[in-house]
C-alpha positions in Angstrom: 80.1 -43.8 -71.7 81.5 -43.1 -74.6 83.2 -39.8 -75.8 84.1 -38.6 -79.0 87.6 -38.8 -78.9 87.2 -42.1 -77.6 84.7 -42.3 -80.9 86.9 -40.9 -83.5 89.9 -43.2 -82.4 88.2 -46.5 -82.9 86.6 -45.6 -86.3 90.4 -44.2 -87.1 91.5 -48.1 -85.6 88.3 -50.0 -87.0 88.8 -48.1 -91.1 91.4 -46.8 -93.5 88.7 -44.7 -94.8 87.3 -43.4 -91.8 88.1 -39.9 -92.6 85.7 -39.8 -95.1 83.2 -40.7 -93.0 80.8 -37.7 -92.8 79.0 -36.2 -89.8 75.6 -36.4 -91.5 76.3 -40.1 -92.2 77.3 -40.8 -88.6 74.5 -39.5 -87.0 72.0 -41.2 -89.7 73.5 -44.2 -88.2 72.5 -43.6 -84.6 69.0 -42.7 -85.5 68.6 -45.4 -88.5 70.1 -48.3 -86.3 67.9 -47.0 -82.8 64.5 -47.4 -84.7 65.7 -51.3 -86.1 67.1 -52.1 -82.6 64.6 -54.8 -82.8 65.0 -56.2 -86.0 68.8 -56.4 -85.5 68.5 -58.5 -82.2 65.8 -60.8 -83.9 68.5 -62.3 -86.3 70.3 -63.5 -83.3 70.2 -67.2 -81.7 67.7 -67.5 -78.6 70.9 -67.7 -76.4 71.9 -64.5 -77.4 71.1 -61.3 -74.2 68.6 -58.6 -75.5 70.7 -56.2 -73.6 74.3 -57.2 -74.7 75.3 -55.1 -77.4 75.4 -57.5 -81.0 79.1 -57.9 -81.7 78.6 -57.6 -85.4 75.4 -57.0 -87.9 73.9 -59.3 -90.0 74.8 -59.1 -94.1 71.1 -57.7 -94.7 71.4 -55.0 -92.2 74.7 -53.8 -93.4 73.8 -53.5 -96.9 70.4 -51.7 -96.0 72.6 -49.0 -93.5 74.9 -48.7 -96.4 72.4 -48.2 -98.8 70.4 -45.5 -96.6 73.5 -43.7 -95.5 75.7 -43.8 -98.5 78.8 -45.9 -97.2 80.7 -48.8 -98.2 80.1 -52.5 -95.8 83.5 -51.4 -94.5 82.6 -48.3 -93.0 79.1 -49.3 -91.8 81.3 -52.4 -90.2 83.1 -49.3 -88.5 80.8 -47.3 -87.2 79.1 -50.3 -85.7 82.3 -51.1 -83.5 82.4 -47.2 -82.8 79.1 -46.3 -81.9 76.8 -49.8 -81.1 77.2 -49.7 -77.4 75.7 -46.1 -77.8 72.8 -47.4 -80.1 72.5 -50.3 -77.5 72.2 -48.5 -74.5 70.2 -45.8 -75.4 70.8 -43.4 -73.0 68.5 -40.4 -71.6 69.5 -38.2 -74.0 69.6 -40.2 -77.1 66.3 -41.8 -76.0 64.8 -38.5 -76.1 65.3 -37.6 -79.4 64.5 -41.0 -81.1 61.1 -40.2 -82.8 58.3 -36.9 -82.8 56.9 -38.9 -79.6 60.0 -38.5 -77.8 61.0 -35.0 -79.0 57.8 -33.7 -78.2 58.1 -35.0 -74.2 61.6 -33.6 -74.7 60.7 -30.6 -75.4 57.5 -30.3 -72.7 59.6 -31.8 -70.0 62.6 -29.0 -70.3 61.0 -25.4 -70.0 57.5 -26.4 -71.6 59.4 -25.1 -74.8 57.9 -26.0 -78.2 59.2 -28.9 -80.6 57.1 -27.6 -83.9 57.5 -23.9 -85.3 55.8 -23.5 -88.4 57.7 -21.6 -90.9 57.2 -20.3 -94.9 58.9 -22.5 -97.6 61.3 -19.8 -98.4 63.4 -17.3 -97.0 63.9 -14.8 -99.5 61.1 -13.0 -101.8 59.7 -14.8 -104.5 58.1 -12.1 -106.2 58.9 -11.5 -109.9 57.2 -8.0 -109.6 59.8 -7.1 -106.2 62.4 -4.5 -106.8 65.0 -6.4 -104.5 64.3 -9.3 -107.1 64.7 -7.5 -110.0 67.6 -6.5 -108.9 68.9 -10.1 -107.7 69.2 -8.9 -104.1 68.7 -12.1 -102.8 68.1 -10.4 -99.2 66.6 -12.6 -96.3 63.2 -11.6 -95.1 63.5 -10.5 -92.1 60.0 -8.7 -90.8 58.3 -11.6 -88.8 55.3 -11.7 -87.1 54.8 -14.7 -84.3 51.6 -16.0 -83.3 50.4 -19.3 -81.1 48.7 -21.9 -83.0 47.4 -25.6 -83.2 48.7 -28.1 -85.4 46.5 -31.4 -85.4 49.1 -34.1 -86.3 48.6 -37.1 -87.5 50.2 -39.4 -84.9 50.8 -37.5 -81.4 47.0 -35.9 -81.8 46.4 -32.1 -81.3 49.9 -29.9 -80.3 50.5 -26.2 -79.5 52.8 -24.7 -82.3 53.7 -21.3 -83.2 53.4 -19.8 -86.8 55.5 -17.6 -88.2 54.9 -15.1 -91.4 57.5 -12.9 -93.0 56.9 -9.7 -94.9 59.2 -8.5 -97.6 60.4 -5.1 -97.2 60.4 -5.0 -100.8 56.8 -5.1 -102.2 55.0 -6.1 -98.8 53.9 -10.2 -100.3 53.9 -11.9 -96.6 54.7 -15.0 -97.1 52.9 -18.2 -94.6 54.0 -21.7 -93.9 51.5 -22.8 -97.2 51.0 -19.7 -98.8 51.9 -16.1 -99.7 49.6 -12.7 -100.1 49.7 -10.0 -102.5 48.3 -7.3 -103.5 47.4 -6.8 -107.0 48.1 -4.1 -109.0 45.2 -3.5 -111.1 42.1 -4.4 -109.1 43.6 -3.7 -105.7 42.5 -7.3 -104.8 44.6 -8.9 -101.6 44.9 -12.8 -103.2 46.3 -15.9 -101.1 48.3 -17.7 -103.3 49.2 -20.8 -102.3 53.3 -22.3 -103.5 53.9 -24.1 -106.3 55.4 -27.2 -105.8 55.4 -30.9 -107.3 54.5 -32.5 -103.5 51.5 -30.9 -101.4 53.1 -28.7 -98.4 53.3 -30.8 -94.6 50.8 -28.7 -93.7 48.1 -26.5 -94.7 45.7 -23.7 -92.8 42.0 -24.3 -92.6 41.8 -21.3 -90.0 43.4 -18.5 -88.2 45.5 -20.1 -85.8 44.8 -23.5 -86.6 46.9 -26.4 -89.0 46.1 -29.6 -89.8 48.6 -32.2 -91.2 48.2 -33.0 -94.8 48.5 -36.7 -94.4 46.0 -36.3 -91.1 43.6 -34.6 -94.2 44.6 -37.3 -96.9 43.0 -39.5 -93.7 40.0 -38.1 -93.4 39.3 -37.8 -96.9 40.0 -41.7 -97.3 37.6 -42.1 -94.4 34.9 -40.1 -96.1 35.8 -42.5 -99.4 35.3 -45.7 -97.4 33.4 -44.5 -94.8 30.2 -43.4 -95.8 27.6 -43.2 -92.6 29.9 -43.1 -89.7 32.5 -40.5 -91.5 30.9 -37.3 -92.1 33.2 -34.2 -90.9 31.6 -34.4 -87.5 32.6 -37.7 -86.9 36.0 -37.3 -88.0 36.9 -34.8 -85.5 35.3 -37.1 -82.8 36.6 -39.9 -83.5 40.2 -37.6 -83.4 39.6 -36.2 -80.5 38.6 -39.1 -78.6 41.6 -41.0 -79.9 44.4 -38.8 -80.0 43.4 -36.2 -78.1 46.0 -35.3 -74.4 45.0 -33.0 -71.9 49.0 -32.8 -71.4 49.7 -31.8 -74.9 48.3 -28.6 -74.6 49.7 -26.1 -71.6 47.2 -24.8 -70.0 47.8 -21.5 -70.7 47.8 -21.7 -73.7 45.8 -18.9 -76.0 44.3 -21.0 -78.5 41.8 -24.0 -78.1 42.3 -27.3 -79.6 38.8 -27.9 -80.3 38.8 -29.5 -83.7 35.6 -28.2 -85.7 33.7 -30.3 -88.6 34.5 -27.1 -90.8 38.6 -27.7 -90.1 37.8 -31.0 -91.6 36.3 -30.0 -94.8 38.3 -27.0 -95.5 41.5 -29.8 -95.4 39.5 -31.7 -97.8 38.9 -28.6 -100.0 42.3 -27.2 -100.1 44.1 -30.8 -100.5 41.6 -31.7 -103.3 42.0 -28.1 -104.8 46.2 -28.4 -104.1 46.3 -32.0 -105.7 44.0 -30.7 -108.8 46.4 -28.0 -109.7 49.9 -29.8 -109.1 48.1 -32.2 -111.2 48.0 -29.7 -114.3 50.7 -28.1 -113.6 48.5 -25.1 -112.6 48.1 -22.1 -110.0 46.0 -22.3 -107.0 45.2 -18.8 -105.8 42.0 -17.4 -104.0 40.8 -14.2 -102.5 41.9 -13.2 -99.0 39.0 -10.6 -98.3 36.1 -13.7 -98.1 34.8 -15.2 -94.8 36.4 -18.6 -94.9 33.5 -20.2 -95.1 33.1 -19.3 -98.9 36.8 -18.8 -99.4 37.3 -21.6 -101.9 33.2 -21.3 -103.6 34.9 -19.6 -107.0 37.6 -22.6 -107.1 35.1 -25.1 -106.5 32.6 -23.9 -108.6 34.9 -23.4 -111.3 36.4 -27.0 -110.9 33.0 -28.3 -110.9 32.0 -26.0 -114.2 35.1 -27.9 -115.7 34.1 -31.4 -114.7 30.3 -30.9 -116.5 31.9 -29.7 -119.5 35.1 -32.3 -119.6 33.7 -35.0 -117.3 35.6 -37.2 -115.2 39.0 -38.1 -115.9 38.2 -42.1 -116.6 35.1 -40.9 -119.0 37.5 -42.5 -121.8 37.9 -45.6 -119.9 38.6 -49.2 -121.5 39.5 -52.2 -120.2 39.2 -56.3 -121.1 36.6 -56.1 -118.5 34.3 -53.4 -120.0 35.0 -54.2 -123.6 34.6 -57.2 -125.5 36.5 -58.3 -128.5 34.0 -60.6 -130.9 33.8 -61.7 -134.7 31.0 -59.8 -136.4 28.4 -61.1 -139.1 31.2 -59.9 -141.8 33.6 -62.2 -139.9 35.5 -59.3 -139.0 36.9 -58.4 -135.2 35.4 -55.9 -133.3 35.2 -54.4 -130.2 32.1 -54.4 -128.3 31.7 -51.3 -125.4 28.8 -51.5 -122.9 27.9 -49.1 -120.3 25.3 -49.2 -117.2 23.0 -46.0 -116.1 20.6 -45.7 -113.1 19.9 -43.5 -110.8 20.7 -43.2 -106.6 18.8 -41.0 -104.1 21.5 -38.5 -102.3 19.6 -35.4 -102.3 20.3 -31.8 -101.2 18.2 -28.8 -100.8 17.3 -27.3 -103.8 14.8 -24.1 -105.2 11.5 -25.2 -104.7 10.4 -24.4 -107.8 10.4 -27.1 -110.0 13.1 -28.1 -112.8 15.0 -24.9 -111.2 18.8 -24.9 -110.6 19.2 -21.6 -108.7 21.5 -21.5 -105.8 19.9 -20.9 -102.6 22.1 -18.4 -100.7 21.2 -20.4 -97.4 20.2 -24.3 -97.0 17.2 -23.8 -95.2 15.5 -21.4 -97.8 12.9 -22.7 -100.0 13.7 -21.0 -102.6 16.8 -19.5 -104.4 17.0 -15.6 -104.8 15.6 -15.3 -108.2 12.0 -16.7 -107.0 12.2 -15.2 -103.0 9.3 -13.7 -103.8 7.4 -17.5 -103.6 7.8 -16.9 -99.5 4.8 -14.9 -99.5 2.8 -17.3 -101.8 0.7 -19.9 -100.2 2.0 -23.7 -100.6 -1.2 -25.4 -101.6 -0.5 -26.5 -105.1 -2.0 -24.4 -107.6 -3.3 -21.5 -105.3 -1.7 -17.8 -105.7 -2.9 -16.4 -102.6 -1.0 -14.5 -100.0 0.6 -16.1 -97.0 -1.6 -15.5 -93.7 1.4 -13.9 -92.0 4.9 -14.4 -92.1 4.6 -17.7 -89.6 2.3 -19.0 -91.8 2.9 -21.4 -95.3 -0.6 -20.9 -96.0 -3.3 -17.9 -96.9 -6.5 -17.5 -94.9 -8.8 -19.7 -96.1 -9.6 -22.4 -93.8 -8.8 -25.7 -95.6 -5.5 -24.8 -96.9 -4.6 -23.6 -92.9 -5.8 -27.0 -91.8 -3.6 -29.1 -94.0 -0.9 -26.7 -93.0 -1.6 -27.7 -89.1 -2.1 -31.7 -90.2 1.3 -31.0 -91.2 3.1 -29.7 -88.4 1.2 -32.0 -86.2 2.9 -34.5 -88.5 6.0 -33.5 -88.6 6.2 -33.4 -84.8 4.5 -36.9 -84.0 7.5 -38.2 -86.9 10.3 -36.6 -84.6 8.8 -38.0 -81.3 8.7 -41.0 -82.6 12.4 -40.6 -84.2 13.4 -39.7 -80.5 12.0 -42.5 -79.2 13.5 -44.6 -81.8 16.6 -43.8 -81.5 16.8 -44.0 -77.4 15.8 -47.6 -78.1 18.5 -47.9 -80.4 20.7 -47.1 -77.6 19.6 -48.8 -75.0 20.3 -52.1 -77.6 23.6 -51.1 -78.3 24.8 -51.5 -74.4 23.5 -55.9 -75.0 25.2 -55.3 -78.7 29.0 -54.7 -80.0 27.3 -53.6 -83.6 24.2 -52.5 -84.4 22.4 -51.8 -87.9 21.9 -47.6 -88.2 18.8 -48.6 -90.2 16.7 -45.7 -91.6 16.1 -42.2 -90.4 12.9 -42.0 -89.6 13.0 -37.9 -89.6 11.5 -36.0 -92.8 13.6 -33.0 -92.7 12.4 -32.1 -96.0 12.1 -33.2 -99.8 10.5 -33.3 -102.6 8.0 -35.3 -101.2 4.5 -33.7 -101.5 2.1 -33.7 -98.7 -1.3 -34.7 -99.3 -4.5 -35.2 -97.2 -8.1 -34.6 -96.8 -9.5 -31.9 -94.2 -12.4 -29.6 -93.3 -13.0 -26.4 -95.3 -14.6 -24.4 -91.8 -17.8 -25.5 -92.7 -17.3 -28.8 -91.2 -17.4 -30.6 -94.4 -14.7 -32.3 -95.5 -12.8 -31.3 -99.0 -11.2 -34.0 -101.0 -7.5 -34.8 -100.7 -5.4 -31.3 -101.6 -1.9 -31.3 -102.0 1.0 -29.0 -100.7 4.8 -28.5 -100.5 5.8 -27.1 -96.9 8.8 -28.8 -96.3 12.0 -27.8 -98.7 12.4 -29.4 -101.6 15.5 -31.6 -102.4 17.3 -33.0 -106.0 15.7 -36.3 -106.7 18.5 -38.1 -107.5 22.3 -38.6 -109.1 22.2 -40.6 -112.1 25.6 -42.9 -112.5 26.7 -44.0 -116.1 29.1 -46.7 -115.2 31.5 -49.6 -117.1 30.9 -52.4 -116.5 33.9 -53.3 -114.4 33.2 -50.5 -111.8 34.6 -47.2 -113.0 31.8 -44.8 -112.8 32.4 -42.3 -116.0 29.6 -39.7 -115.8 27.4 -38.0 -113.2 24.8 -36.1 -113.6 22.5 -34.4 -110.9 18.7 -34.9 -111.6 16.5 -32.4 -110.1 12.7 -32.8 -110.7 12.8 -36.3 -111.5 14.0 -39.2 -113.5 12.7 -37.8 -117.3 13.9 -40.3 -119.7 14.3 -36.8 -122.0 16.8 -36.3 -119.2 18.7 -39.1 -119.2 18.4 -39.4 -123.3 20.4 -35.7 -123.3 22.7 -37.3 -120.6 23.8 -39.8 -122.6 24.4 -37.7 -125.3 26.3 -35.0 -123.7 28.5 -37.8 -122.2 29.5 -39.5 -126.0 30.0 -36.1 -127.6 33.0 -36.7 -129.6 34.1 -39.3 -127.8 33.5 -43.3 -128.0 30.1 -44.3 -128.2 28.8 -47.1 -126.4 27.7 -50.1 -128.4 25.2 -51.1 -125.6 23.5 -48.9 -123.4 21.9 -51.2 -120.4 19.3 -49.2 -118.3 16.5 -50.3 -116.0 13.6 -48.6 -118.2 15.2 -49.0 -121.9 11.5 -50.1 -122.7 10.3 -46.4 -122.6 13.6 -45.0 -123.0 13.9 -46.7 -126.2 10.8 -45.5 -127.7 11.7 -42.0 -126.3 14.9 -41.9 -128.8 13.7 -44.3 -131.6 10.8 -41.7 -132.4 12.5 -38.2 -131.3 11.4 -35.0 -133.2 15.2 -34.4 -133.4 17.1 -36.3 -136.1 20.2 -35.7 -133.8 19.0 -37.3 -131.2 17.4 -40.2 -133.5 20.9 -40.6 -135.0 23.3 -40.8 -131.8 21.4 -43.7 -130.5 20.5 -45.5 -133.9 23.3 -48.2 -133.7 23.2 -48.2 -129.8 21.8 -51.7 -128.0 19.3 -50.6 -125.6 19.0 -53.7 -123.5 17.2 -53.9 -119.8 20.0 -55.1 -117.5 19.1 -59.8 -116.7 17.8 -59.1 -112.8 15.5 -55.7 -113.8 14.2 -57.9 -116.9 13.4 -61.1 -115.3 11.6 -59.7 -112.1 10.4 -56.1 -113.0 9.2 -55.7 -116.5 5.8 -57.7 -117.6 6.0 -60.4 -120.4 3.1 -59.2 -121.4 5.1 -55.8 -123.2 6.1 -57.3 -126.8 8.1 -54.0 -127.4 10.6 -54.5 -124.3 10.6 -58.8 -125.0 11.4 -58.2 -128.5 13.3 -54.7 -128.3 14.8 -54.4 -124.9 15.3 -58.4 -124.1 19.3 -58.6 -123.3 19.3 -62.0 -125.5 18.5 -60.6 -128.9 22.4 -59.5 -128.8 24.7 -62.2 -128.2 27.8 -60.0 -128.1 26.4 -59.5 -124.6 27.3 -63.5 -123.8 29.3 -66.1 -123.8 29.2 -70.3 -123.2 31.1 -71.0 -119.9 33.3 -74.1 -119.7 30.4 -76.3 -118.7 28.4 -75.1 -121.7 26.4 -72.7 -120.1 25.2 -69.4 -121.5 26.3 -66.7 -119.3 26.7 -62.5 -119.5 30.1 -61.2 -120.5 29.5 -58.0 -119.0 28.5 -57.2 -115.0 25.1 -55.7 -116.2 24.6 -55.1 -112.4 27.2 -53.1 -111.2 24.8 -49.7 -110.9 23.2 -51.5 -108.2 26.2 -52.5 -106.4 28.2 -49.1 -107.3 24.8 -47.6 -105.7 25.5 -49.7 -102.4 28.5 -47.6 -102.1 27.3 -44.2 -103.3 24.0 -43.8 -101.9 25.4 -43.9 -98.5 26.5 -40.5 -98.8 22.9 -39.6 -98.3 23.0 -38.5 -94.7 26.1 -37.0 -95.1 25.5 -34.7 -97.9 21.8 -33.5 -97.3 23.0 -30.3 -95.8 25.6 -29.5 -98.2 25.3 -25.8 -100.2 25.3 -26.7 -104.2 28.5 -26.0 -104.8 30.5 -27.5 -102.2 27.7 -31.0 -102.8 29.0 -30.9 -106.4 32.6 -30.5 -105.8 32.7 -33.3 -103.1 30.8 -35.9 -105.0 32.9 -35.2 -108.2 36.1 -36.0 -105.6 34.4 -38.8 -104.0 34.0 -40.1 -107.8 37.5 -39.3 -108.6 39.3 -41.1 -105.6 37.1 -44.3 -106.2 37.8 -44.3 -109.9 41.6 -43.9 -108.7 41.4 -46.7 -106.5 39.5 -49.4 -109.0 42.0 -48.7 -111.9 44.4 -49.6 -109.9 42.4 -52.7 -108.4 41.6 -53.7 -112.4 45.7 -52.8 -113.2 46.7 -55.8 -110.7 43.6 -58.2 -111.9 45.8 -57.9 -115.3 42.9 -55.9 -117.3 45.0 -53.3 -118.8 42.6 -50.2 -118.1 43.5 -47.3 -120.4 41.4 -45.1 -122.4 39.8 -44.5 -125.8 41.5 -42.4 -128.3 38.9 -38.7 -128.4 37.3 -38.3 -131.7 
């Protein structure tokens, strides 16, 4: 076994220089050259014993260990001959200590003792307004308070911790592992604000007395990204807890319960996103302390979301070769040819059930928002004004509007029998099959749908087919304007239906002082087209004048009728060439992926179970995120395809 005297003396025998050797770079050593045990013994001849101790390292190992812990090949040559029979055998105590694995069993197997404490980032006070640091008293908080904890972890799976939070004598800020409070002097308000850093914390809080890792949160959200059906924020914390989850891992006394709740899972996802927005614009994140958690981070989000209507997405001024096309003109001059896709993708949340209205409903399964309550009491039979029967009741008293109201329960029930029995038979497959297709929902939990049928009026005559909306209505759709080479610049949430008035203003509010498009390429340009060509508004007339309104090849070939001159003559993609090129077989092809809205909708329409429950402003800020981390992801896809993304200069 070897001592430290014994140590010392043969790096003092093995190096002139050995006295500049420092402590930190000797024990980066031992750790470094335990975790590349393997790697070291792979450069070595078949003959070679695995537990024979490697008399000297290979050139490419010394240079990395000299690289890592900042020594010459000369003193990395002597700590090998000083220490490698340590590394090598790996004893008890040296094994122990290797990686957070190990140190965690280290810990649990002497005294059931704890291997993480959470701490603040700072010691001292780092309030400006303080007296102690106005008067450069750089005094060490000292006031803590202790509490037990959970930290969910990204590798060794749920694991007791305790938190700590210091208080400064000083001004009272108490300061958390990823925050600090304080009281504010002119409204009295207690506000959380979280540190200012260029890197997001280790960890962040999503409740009381439980942590989640930031990289464990980076996860999920990348999960969610990619994941679509499978990884909503219930699925996430089961899939954690059935993988990483260890009944040993948690004493069993222990005062707080691992349970890992969808809500931990979005609160990560809104503070990371929130964090990584700020450190981004070199802003501060701060929220209010006296509001439930649930609604803790609405004002951020909404305000973030506020930001993103008015400035759009970050690509909006996106440009690549892929999305913009470089051609002679009719003058014989060079131009640059932009196109853009639009159409629109059923996600749908629960909306005011008054039509066209975008009130917030305080509660997702109102009807409608708080400015038109009052429509509770008002029966649901389109067009009728009467009172409700009673407050059980959707309906008023007379008889045929109270029948369609029971057709419609009966309905609804038969639809989640059947849904029940649909999905036991779904199970019962998946026990003969690995995978199996998660279909369609059968379910209506509401929409915009209408429901419509015919039914007696008590007189035992039958009325003809009446119309009512019982169920809660939902956003019809989010319309997508994206470049051709996948970037999605501009969403926009559609909530009565798909007006091409709406999607005209859309367009516009888009371009605004920015980069027109040279060809718009949308499924219904036919009627779209006439909608701008003839506008009241000369504005409007004028920001589409020199705009191409083609109908993207598949919709044009299979869905509009030859038969409509306007849309063959007005709308056909081949009255503009710019849009296509001759392939090197002498074949007429499209220069631009006029169908990426339908494959972009492949991907984003899937987040139609996830999202149906979601509150307005929490729906808005988590698409806009979702938007931003797949635009992230395909610049960088299109910056190693060699298509130079980048962006147009504003106007």
């Amino acid at each position: 076994m070897a001592t430290l005297t014994k140590t010392l003396r043969s790096l003092a025998t093995a190096s002139r220089h050995a006295g500049d050797i420092l402590v930190s770079q000797l024990l980066a050593f031992m750790m470094i050259c335990l975790r590349i045990k393997n790697d070291i013994l792979l450069i070595y001849p078949s003959t070679h014993q695995p537990h024979q101790t490697p008399p000297i390292l290979p050139l490419e190992t010394q240079v990395f260990l000299g690289d890592t812990c900042k020594m010459d090949l000369e003193n990395v040559e002597a700590c090998w001959r000083a220490v490698g029979d340590v590394v090598w055998a790996e004893d008890t105590v040296l094994s122990g200590v290797k990686d957070e694995q190990a140190l965690q069993d280290t810990f649990n197997m002497h005294g059931g003792r704890l291997y993480r404490v959470l701490w603040p980032s700072t010691q001292v006070c780092i309030n400006s307004e303080c007296l102690y640091v106005k008067e450069n008293k750089l005094l060490k908080l000292q006031r803590a308070v202790e509490h037990d904890a959970i930290l969910y972890t990204f590798s060794m799976g749920p694991i007791p911790v305790r938190t700590h939070n210091f208080t400064c004598d000083g001004c009272g800020v108490v300061y958390h592992p990823d925050y600090f409070l304080k009281t504010e002097i002119a409204t009295n308000e207690r506000l959380r604000h979280y540190y200012h850093s260029e890197e997001l914390p280790d960890v962040i809080q999503v409740a009381t007395h439980h942590f989640v890792e930031t990289k464990l949160g980076k996860m999920w959200a990348n999960s969610m990204l990619y994941g679509w059906y499978v990884n909503s924020a219930s699925n996430c914390a089961r899939i954690y807890e059935r993988s990483l989850m260890s009944a040993r891992a948690i004493p069993s006394d222990w005062t707080v319960k691992a349970n890992l709740r969808p809500e931990f899972v979005y609160d990560s996802f809104k503070i990371i996103s929130i964090l990584r927005y700020h450190q981004i614009r070199g802003s501060h994140f701060c929220v209010s302390q006296n509001i439930d958690q649930a609604y803790r981070f609405d004002s951020e989000m909404e305000r973030i979301n506020e930001e993103f209507r008015e400035y759009g997405q970050p690509e909006v001024n996106h440009r690549c070769e892929k999305c913009v096309r470089t051609v002679l003109n009719t003058e014989g001059e060079l131009c640059e040819v932009f196109a853009v896709v639009c159409d629109g993708v059923t996600v749908g949340r629960p909306c005011c059930g008054v039509p066209h209205c975008r009130g917030q409903l305080l509660s997702t399964r109102d009807a409608f928002c708080e400015e038109h309550s009052s429509k509770k009491s008002i029966c649901r039979i389109t067009g009728c004004e009467r009172s409700i029967k009673s407050k059980n009741s959707k309906s008023c008293d007379l008889a045929e509007h109270q029948a369609l109201e029971a057709k419609y329960r009966e309905t609804e029930k038969a639809a989640f029998q059947l849904k029940l029995r649909y999905e036991r038979s779904r199970k019962m497959d998946e026990e003969q099959n690995a995978i199996w297709d998660a279909g369609t929902e059968v379910l209506n939990t509401g929409s915009s749908a209408m429901f419509e049928a015919v039914v007696e009026n008590g007189k035992g005559k039958k009325t003809a087919a009446i119309r009512a909306q019982f169920g809660r209505r939902r956003t019809h759709n989010e319309q997508l304007i994206i470049a051709p080479c996948g970037i999605i610049l501009a969403r926009e949430t559609f909530y009565h239906s798909e007006a091409f008035s709406a999607v005209a203003k859309f367009v516009k509010d888009t371009f605004r002082n920015r980069r027109k498009p040279n060809h718009f390429i949308y499924d219904s340009n036919c009627i779209l087209s006439k909608h701008v060509r003839k506008h009241k508004d000369e504005e409007m007339r004028s920001f589409f004048q020199d705009i191409g309104l083609a109908v993207d090849v598949f919709h044009f070939k299979c869905k509009h009728s030859e038969k409509d001159e306007y849309c063959g003559s007005e709308c056909n993609p081949w009255k503009f060439p710019e849009l296509m090129y001759v392939n090197e077989n002498g074949e007429a092809c499209w220069y631009f992926n006029t169908s990426i809205a339908e494959q972009t909708n492949v991907w984003f329409g899937r987040y139609h179970s996830m999202c149906r429950e979601m509150q307005a402003i929490f729906y808005e800020f988590f698409l806009n995120t979702m938007i931003l981390m797949y635009n992230e992801d395909k610049k960088n896809e299109l910056e190693l395809e060699g298509l130079y993304p980048t962006y147009w200069r504003t106007m």
